[in-house]
N, C-alpha and C positions, 0 to 999 in steps of 0.2 A: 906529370906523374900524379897519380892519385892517391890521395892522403888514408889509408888504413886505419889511422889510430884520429878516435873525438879527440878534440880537446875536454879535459875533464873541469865540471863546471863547479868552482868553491866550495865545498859543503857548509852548510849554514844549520844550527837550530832555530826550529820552528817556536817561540815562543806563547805564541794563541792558541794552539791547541795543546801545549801542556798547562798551561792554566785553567784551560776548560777540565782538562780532566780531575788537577785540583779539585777544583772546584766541587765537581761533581763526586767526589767522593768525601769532600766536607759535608756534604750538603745530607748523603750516605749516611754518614756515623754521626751527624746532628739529631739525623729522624730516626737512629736506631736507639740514640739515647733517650730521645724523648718518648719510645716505648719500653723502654726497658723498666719504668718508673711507673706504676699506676699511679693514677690520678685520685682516686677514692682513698688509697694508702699515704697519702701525704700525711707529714704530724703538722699538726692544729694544736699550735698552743691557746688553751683556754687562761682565762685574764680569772684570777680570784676578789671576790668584792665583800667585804663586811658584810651586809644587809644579803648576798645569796646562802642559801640554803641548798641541800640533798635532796633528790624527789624522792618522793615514796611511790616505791616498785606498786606496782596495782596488783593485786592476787591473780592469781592462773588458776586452774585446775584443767586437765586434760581426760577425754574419756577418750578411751583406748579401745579397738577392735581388735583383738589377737587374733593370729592365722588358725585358733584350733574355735573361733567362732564366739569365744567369750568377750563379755563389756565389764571394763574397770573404769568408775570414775573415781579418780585420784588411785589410790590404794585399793577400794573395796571394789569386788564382785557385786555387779550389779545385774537382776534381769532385765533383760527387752520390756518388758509389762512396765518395772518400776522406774526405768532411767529420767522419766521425766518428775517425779517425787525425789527421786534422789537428787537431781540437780535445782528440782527449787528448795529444799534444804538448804543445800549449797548458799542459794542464792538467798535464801535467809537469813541464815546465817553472815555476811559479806554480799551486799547487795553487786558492788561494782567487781565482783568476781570476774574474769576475761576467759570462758571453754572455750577449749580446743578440741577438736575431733582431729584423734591419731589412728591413722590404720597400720597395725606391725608390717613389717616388710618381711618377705619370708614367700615363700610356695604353701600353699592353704591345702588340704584337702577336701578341704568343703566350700561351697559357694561362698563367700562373703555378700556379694552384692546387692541380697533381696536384705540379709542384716543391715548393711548398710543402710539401703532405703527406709525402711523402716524406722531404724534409728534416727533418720536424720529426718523423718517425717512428724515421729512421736514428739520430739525435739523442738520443730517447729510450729507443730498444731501447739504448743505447751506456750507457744510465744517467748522461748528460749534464744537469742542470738547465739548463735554458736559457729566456731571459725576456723578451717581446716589448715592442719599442720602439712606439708610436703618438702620435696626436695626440688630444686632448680631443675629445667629439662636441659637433658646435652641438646643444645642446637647441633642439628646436622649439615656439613657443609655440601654444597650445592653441586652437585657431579657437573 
C-alpha cells in the first residue's frame, strides 16, 4: 500500500537567524541615535580660572549696498566718490575696525553689479581689507 500522508518533521526555532535580525536592528537605532545628536551642538563645559579674563569684541562696521543702489557705512549715507574717506575715518578713528561688505537681499530694480565693482575697487585701490557678509549655499542633492 502506499503511504499518502509525509510524516511530519518537529518543528524547531531557528535561533541564528533571529539574532541576526536583532542584531541588525540594534545596530539600526544605534546609528540613528548617533545622528540624531549634532556633533558641533555638544555642551562644552568651559573650566573658570582666576588669572582668565573677557576678550574684548573687536569693532565691526558694515557697509551696506541696498537694493534701491545706495551705500551706508555704519548708519551714514555715503557716496560712491567718498566711501573710501569715509572708511579711513573710520579707520582713524579705531585702527583695528573689521568692514564688512553687505549686499541687502531683496529684487533690485537697478543693476547693483557695476556699484558693486566699483565699490569694492575704490575700497581696495584705498588699501582698505574689507570682508563680505553672505549666507550658507543650500547644497543640492545629486539626482
Amino acid at each position: 500500500m502506499i503511504k499518502v500522508r509525509r510524516d511530519v518533521d518537529e518543528l524547531r526555532i531557528e535561533m541564528m537567524p533571529l539574532l541576526d535580525v536583532i542584531f541588525l536592528i540594534l545596530t539600526f537605532f544605534l546609528y540613528a541615535m548617533v545622528l540624531m545628536i549634532r556633533v558641533d551642538m555638544v555642551p562644552v563645559p568651559m573650566e573658570a580660572y582666576a588669572s582668565g579674563k573677557a576678550p574684548d569684541p573687536t569693532p565691526a562696521i558694515g557697509v551696506v549696498l541696498r537694493t534701491d543702489g545706495t551705500i551706508y557705512v555704519g548708519q551714514n549715507s555715503v557716496e560712491l566718490t567718498n566711501i573710501d574717506a569715509a572708511l579711513s575715518s573710520v579707520l582713524a578713528e579705531t585702527p583695528d575696525t573689521t568692514i564688512y561688505l553687505v549686499l541687502e537681499e531683496g529684487e533690485s530694480d537697478i543693476d547693483r553689479g557695476p556699484i558693486l565693482t566699483e565699490l569694492w575697487d575704490r575700497v581696495r585701490r584705498a588699501g582698505i581689507e574689507i570682508r563680505l557678509v553672505g549666507r550658507p549655499v543650500e547644497e543640492q542633492a545629486a539626482p
